[in-house]
Biopython code that builds the backbone (N, CA, C, O; Angstrom):
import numpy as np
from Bio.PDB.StructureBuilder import StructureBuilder

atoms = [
    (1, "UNK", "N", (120.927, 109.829, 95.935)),
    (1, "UNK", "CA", (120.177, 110.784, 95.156)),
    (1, "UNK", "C", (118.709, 110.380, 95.200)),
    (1, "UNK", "O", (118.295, 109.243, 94.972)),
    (2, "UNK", "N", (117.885, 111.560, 95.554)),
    (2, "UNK", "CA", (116.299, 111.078, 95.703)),
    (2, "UNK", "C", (115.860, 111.823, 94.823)),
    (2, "UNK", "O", (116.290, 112.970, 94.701)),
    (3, "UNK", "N", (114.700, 111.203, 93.857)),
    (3, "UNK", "CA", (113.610, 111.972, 92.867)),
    (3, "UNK", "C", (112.834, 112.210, 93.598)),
    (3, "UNK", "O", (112.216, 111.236, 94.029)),
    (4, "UNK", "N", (112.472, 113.496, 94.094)),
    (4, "UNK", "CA", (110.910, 113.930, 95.169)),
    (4, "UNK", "C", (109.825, 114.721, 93.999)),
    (4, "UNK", "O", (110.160, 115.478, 93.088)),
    (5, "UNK", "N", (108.198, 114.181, 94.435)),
    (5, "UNK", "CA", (107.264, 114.565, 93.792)),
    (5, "UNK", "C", (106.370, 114.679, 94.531)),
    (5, "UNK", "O", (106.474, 113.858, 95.443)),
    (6, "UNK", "N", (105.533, 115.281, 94.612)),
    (6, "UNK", "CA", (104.085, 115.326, 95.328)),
    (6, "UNK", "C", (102.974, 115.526, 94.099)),
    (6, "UNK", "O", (103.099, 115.628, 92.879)),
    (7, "UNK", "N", (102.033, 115.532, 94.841)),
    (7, "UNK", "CA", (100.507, 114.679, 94.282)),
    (7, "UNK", "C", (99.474, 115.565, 95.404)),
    (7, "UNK", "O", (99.498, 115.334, 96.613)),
    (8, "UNK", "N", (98.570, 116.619, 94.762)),
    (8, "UNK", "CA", (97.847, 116.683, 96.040)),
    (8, "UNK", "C", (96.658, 116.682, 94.635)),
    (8, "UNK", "O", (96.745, 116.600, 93.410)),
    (9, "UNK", "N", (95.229, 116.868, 95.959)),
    (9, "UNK", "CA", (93.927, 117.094, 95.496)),
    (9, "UNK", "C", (93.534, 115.648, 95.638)),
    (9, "UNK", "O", (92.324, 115.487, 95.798)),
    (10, "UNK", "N", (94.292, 114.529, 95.618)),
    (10, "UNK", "CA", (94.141, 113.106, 95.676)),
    (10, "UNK", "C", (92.532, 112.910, 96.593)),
    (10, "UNK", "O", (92.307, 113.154, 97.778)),
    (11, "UNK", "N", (91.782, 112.489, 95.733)),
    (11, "UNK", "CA", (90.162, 111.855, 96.475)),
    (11, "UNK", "C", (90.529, 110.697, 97.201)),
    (11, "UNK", "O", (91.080, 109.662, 96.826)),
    (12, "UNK", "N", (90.158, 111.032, 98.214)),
    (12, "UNK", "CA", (90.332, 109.896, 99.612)),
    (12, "UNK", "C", (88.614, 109.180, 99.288)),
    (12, "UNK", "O", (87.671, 109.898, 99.620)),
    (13, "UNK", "N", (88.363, 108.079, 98.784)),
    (13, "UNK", "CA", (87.198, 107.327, 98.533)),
    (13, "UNK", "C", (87.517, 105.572, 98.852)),
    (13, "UNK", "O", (88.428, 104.765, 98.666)),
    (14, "UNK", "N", (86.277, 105.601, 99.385)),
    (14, "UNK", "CA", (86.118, 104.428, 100.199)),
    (14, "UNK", "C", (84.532, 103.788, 99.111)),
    (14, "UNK", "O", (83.712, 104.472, 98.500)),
    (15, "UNK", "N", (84.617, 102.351, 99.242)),
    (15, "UNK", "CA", (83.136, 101.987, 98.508)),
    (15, "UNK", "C", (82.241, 101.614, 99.774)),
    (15, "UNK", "O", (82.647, 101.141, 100.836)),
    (16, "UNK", "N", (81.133, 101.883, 99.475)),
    (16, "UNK", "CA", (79.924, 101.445, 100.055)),
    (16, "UNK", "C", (79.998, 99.914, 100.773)),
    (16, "UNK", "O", (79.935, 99.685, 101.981)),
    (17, "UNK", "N", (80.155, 98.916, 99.657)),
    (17, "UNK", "CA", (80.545, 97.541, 100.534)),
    (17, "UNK", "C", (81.431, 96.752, 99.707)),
    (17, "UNK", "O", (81.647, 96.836, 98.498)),
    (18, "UNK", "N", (81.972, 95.856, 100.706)),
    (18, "UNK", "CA", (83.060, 95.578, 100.065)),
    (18, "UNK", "C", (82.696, 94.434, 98.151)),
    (18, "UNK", "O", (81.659, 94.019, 97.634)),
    (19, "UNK", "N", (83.745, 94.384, 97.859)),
    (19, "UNK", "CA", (84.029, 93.601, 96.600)),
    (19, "UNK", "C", (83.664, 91.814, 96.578)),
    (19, "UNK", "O", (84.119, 90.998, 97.379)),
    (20, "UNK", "N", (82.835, 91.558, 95.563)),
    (20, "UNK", "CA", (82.737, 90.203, 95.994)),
    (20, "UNK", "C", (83.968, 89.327, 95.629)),
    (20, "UNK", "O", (84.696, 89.605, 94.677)),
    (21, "UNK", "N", (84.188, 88.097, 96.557)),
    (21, "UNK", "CA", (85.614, 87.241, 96.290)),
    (21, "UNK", "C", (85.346, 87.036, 95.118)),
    (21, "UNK", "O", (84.287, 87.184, 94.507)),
    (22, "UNK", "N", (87.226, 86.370, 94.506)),
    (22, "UNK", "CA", (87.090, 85.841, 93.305)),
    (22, "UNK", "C", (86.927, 84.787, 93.003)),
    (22, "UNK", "O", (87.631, 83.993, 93.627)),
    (23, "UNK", "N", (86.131, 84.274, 92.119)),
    (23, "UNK", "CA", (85.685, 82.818, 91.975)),
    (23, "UNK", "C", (86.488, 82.288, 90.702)),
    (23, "UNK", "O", (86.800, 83.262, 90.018)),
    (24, "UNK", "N", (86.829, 81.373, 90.271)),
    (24, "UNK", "CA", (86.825, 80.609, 89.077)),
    (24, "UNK", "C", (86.366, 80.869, 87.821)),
    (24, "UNK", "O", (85.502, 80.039, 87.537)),
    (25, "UNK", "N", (86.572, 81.713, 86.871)),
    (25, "UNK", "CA", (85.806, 82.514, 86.032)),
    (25, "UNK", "C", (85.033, 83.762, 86.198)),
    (25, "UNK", "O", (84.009, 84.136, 85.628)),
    (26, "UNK", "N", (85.759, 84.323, 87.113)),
    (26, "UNK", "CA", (84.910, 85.462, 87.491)),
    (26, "UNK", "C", (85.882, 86.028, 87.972)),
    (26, "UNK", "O", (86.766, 85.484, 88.634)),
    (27, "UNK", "N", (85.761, 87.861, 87.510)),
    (27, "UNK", "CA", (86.564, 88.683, 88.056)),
    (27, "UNK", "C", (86.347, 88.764, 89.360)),
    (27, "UNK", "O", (85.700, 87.846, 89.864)),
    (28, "UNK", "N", (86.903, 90.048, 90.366)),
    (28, "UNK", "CA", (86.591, 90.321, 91.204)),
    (28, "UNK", "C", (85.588, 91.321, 90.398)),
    (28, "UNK", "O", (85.356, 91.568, 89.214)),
    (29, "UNK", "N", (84.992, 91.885, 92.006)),
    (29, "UNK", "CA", (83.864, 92.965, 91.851)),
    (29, "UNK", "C", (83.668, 94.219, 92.940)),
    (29, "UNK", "O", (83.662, 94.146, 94.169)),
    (30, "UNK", "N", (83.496, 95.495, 92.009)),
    (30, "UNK", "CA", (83.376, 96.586, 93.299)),
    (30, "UNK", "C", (81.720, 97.395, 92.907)),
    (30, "UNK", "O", (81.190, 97.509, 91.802)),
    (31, "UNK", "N", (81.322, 97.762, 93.983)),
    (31, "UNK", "CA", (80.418, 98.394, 93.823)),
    (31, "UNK", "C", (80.250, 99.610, 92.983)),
    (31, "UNK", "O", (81.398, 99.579, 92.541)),
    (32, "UNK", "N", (79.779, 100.562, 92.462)),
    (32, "UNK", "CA", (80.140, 101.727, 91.533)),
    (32, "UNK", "C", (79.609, 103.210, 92.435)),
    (32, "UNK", "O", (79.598, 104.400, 92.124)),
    (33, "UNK", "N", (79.312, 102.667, 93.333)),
    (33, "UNK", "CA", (79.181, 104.011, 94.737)),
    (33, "UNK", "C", (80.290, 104.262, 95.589)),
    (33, "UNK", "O", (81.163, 103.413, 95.406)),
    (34, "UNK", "N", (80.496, 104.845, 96.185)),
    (34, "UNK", "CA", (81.212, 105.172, 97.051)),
    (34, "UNK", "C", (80.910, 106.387, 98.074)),
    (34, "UNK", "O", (80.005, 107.216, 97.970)),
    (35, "UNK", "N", (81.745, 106.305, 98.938)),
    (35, "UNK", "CA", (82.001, 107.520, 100.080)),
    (35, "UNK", "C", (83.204, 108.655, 99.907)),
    (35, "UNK", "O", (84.393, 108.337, 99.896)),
    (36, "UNK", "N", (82.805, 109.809, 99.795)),
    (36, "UNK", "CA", (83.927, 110.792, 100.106)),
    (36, "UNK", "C", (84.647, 110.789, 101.251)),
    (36, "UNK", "O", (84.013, 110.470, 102.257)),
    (37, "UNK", "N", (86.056, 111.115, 101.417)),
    (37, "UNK", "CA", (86.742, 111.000, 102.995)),
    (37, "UNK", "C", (87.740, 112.131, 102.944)),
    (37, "UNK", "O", (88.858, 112.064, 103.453)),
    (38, "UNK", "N", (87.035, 113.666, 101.993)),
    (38, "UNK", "CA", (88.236, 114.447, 101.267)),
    (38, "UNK", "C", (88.924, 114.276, 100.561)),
    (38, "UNK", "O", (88.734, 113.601, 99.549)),
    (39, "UNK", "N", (90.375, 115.069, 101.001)),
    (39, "UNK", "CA", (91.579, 114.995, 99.830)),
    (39, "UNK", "C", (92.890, 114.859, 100.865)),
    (39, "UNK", "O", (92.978, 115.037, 102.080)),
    (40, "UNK", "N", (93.699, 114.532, 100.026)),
    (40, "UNK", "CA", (95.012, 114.240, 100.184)),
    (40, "UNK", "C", (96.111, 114.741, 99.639)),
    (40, "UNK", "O", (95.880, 115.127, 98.493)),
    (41, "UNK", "N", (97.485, 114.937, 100.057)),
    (41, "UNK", "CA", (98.434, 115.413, 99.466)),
    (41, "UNK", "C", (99.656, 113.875, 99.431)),
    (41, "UNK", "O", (100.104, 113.532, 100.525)),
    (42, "UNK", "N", (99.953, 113.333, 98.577)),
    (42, "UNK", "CA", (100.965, 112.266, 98.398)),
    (42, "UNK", "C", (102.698, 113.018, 98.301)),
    (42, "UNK", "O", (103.024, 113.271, 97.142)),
    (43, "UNK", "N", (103.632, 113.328, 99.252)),
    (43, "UNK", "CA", (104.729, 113.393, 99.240)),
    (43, "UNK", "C", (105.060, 111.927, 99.225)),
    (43, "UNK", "O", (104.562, 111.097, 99.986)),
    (44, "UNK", "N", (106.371, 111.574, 97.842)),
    (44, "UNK", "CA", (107.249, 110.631, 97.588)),
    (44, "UNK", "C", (108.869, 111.001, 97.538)),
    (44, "UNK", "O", (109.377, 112.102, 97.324)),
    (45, "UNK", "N", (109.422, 109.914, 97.765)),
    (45, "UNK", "CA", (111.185, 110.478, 97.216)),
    (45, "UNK", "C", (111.364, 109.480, 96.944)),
    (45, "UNK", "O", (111.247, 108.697, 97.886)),
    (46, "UNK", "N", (111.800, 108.758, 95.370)),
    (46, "UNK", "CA", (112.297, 107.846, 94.924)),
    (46, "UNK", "C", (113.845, 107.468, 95.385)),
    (46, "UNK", "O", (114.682, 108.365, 95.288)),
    (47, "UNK", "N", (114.099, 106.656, 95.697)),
    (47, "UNK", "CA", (115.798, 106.570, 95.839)),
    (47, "UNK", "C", (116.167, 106.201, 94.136)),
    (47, "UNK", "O", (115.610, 105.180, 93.733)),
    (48, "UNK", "N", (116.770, 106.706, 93.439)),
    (48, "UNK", "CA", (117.422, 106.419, 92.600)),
    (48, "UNK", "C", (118.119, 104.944, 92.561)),
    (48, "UNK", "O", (117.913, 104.129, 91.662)),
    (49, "UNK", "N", (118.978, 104.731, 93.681)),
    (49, "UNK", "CA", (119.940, 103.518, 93.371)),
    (49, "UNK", "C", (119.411, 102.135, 93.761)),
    (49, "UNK", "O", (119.869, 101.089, 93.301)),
    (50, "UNK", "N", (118.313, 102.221, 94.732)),
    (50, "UNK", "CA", (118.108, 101.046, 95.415)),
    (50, "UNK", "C", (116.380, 101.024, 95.046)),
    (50, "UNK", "O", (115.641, 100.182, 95.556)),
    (51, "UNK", "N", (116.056, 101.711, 94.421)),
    (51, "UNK", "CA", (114.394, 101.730, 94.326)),
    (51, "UNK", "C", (113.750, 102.111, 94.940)),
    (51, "UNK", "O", (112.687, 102.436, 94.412)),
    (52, "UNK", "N", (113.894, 102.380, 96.613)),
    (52, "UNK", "CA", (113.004, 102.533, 97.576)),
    (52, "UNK", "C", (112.237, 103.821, 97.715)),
    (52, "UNK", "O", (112.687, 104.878, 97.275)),
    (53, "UNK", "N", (111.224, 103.740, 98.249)),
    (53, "UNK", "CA", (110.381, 105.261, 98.177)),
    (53, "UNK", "C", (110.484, 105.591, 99.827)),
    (53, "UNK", "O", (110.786, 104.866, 100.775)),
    (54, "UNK", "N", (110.147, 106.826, 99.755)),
    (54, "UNK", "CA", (109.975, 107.429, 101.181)),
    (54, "UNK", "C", (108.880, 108.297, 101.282)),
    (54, "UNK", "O", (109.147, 109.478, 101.062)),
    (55, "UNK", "N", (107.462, 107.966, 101.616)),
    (55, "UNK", "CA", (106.281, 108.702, 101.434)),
    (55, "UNK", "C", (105.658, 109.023, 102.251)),
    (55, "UNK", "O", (106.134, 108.669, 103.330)),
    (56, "UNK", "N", (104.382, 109.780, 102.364)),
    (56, "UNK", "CA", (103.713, 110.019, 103.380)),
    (56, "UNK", "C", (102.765, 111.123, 102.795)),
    (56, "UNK", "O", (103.101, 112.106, 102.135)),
    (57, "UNK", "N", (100.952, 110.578, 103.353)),
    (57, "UNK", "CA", (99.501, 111.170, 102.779)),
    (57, "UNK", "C", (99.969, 112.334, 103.988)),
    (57, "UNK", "O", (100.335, 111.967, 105.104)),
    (58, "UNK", "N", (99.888, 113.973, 103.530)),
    (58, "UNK", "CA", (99.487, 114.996, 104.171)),
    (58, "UNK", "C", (98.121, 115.153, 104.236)),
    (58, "UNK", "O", (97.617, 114.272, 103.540)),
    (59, "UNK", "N", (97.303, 115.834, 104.723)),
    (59, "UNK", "CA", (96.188, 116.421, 104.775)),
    (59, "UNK", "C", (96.181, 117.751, 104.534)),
    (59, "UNK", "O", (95.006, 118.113, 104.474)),
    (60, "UNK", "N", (97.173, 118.951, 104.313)),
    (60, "UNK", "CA", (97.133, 120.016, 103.612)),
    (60, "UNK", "C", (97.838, 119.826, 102.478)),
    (60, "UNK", "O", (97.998, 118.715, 101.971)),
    (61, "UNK", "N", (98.344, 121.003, 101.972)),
    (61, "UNK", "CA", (99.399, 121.481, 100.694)),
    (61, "UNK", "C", (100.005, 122.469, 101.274)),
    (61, "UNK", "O", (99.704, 123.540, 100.747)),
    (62, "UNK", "N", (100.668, 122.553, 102.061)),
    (62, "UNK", "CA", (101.331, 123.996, 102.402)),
    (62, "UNK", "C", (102.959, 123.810, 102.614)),
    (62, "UNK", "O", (103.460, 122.691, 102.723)),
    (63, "UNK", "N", (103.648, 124.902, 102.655)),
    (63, "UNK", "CA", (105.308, 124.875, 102.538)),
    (63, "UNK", "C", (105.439, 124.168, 103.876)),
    (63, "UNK", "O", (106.630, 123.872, 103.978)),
    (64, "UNK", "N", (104.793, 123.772, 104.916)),
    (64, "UNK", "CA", (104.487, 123.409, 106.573)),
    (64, "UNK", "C", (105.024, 122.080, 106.542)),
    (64, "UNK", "O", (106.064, 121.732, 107.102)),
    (65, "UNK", "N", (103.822, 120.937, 105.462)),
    (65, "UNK", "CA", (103.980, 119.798, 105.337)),
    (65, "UNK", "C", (105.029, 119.820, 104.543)),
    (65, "UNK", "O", (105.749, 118.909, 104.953)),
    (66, "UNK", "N", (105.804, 120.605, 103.165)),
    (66, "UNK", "CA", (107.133, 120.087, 102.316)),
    (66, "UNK", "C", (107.886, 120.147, 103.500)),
    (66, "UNK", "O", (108.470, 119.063, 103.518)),
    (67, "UNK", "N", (108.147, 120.649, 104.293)),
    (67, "UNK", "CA", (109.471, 121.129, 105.645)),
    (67, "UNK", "C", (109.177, 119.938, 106.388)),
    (67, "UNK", "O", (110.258, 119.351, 106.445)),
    (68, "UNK", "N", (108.259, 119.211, 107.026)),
    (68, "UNK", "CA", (108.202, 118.565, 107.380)),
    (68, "UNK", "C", (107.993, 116.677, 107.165)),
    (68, "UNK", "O", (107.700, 115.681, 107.828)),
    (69, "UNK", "N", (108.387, 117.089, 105.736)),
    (69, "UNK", "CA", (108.912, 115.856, 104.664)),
    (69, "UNK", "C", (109.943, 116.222, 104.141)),
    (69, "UNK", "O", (109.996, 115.519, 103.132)),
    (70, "UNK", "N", (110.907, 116.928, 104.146)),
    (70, "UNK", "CA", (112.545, 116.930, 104.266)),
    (70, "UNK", "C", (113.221, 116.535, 105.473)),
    (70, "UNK", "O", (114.376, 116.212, 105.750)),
    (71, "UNK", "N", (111.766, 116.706, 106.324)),
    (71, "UNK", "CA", (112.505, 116.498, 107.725)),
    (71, "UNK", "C", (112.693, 114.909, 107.910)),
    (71, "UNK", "O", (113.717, 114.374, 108.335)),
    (72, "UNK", "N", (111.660, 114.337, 107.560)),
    (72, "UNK", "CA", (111.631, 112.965, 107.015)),
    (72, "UNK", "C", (112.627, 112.299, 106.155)),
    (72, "UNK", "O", (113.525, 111.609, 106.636)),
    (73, "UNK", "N", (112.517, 112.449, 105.191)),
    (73, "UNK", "CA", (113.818, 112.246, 104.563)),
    (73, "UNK", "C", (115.247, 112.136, 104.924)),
    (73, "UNK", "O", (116.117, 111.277, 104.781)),
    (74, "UNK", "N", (115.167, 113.460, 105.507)),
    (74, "UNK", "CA", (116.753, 113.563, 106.551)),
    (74, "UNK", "C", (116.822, 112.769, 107.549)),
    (74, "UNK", "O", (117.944, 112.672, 108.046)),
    (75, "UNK", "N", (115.686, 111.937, 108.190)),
    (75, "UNK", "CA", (115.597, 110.939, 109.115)),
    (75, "UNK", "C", (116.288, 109.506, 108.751)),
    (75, "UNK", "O", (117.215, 108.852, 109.230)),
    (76, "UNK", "N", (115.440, 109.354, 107.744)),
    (76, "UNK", "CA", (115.066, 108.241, 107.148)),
    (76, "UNK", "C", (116.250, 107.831, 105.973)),
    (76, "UNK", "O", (116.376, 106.888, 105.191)),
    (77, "UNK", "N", (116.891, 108.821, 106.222)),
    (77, "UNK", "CA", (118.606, 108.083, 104.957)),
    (77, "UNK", "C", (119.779, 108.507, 106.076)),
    (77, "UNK", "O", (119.627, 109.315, 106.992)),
    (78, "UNK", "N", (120.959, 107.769, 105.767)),
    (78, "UNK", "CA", (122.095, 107.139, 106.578)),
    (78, "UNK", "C", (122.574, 108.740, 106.493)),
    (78, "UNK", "O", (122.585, 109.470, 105.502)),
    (79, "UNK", "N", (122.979, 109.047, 107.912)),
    (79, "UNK", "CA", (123.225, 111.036, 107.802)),
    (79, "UNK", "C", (124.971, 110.733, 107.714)),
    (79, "UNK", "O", (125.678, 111.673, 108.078)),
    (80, "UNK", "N", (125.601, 109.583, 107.290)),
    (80, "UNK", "CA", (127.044, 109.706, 106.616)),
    (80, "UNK", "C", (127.051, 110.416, 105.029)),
    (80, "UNK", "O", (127.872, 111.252, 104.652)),
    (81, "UNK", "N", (126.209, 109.997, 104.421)),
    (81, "UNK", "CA", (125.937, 109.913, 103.189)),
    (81, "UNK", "C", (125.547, 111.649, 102.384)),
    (81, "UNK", "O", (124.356, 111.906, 102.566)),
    (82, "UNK", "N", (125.920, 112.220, 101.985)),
    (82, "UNK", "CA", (125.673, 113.640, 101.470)),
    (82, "UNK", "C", (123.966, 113.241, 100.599)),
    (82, "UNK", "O", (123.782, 112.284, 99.847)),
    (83, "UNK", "N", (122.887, 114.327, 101.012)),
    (83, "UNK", "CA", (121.621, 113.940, 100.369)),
    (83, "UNK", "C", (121.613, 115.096, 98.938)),
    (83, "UNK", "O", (122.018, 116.258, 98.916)),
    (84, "UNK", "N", (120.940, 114.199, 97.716)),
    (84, "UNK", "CA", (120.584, 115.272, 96.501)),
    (84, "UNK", "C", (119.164, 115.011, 96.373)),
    (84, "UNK", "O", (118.624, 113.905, 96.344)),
    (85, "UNK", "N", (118.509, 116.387, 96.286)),
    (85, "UNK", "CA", (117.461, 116.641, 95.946)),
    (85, "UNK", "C", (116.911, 116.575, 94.504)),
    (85, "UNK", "O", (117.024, 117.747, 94.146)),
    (86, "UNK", "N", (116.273, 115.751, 93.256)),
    (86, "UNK", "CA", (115.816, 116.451, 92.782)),
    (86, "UNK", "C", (114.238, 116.914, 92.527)),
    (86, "UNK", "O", (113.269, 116.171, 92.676)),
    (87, "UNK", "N", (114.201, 118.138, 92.160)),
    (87, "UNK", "CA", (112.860, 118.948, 92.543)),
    (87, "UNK", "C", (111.979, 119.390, 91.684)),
    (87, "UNK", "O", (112.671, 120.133, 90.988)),
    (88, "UNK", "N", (110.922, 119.431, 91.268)),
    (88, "UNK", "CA", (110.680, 119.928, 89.683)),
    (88, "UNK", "C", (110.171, 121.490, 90.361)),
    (88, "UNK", "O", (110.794, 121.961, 91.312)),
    (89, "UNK", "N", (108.988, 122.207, 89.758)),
    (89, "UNK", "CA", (108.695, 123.385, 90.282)),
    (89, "UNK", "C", (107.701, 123.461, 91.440)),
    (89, "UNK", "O", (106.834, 124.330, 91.347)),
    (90, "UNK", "N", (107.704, 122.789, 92.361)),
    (90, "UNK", "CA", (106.908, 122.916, 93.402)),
    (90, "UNK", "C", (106.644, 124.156, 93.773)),
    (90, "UNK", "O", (107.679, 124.743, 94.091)),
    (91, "UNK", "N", (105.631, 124.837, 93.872)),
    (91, "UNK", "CA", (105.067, 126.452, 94.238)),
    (91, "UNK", "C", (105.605, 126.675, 95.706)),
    (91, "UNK", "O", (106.299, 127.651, 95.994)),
    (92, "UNK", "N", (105.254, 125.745, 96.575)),
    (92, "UNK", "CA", (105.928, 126.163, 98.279)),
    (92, "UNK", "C", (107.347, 125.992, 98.549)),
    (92, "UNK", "O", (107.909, 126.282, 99.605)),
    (93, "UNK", "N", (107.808, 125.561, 97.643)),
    (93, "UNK", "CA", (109.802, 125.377, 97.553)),
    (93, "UNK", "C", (110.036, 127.112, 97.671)),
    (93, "UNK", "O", (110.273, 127.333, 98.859)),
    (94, "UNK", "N", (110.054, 128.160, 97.039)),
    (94, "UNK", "CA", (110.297, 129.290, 97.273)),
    (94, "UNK", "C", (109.933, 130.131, 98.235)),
    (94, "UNK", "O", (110.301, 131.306, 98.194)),
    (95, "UNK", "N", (109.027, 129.568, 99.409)),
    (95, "UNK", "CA", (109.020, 129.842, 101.048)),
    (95, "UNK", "C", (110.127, 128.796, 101.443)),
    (95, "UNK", "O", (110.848, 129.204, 102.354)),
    (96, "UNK", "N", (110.330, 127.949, 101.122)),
    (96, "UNK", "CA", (111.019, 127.130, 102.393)),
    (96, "UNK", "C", (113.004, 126.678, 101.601)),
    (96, "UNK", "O", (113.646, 125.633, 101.703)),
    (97, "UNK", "N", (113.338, 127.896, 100.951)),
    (97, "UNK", "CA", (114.656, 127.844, 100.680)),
    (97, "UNK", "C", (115.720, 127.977, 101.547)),
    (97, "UNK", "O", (116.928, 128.032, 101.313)),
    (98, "UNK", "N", (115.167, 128.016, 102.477)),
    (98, "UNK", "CA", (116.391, 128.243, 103.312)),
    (98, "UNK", "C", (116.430, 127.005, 104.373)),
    (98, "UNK", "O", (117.238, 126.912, 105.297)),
    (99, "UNK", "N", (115.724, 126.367, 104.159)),
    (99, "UNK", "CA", (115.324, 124.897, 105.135)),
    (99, "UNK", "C", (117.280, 124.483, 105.437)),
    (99, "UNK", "O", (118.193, 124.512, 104.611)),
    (100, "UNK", "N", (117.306, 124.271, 106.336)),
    (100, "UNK", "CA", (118.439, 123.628, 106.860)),
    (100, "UNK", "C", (118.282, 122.288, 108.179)),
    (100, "UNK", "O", (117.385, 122.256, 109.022)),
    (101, "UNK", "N", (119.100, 121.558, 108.079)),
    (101, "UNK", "CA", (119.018, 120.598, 109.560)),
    (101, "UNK", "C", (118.353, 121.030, 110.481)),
    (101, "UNK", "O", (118.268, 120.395, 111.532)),
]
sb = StructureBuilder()
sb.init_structure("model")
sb.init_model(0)
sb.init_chain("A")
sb.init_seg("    ")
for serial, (resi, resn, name, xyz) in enumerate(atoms, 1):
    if name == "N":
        sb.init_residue(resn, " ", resi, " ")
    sb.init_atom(name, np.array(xyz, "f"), 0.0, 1.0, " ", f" {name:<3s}", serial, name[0])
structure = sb.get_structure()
């Protein structure tokens, strides 16, 4: 049984330079600038029994990339095993209902 969620709009940001090491009484350190690098879409599937995730950063949001992270999924777990979805209301799930093998 997999918990699946996605995450989009995610800011892809990078800092200016890197963080200074950590010393002995001293936190680390990041700069408070940064670089834009866009956005991102985060598909996850929790495994329920064993903990493990199954993820992957899209670069759109469209029913294109969910189809092609079921397709993943269906890769990526033992195809003896019957797969459960669960789904909350994802908006592109009602284009891609009919997804099969």
């Amino acid at each position: 049984m997999l918990c699946f969620d996605e995450k989009s709009q995610i800011q892809a940001l990078d800092r200016t330079q890197p963080g200074l090491p950590l010393k002995k009484g001293r936190c680390g350190t990041m700069t408070h600038d940064y670089k834009r690098h866009g956005t991102t879409t985060l598909f996850a599937a929790l495994n329920l029994l064993d903990g493990t995730v199954i993820g992957e950063c899209m670069a759109r949001h469209r029913h294109q990339e969910f189809l092609k992270f079921l397709r993943k999924i269906d890769r990526e777990t033992p195809p003896a095993l019957p797969l459960h979805l669960i789904l909350d209301n994802y908006s592109v799930v009602a284009a891609s209902t009919v997804w099969q093998n």
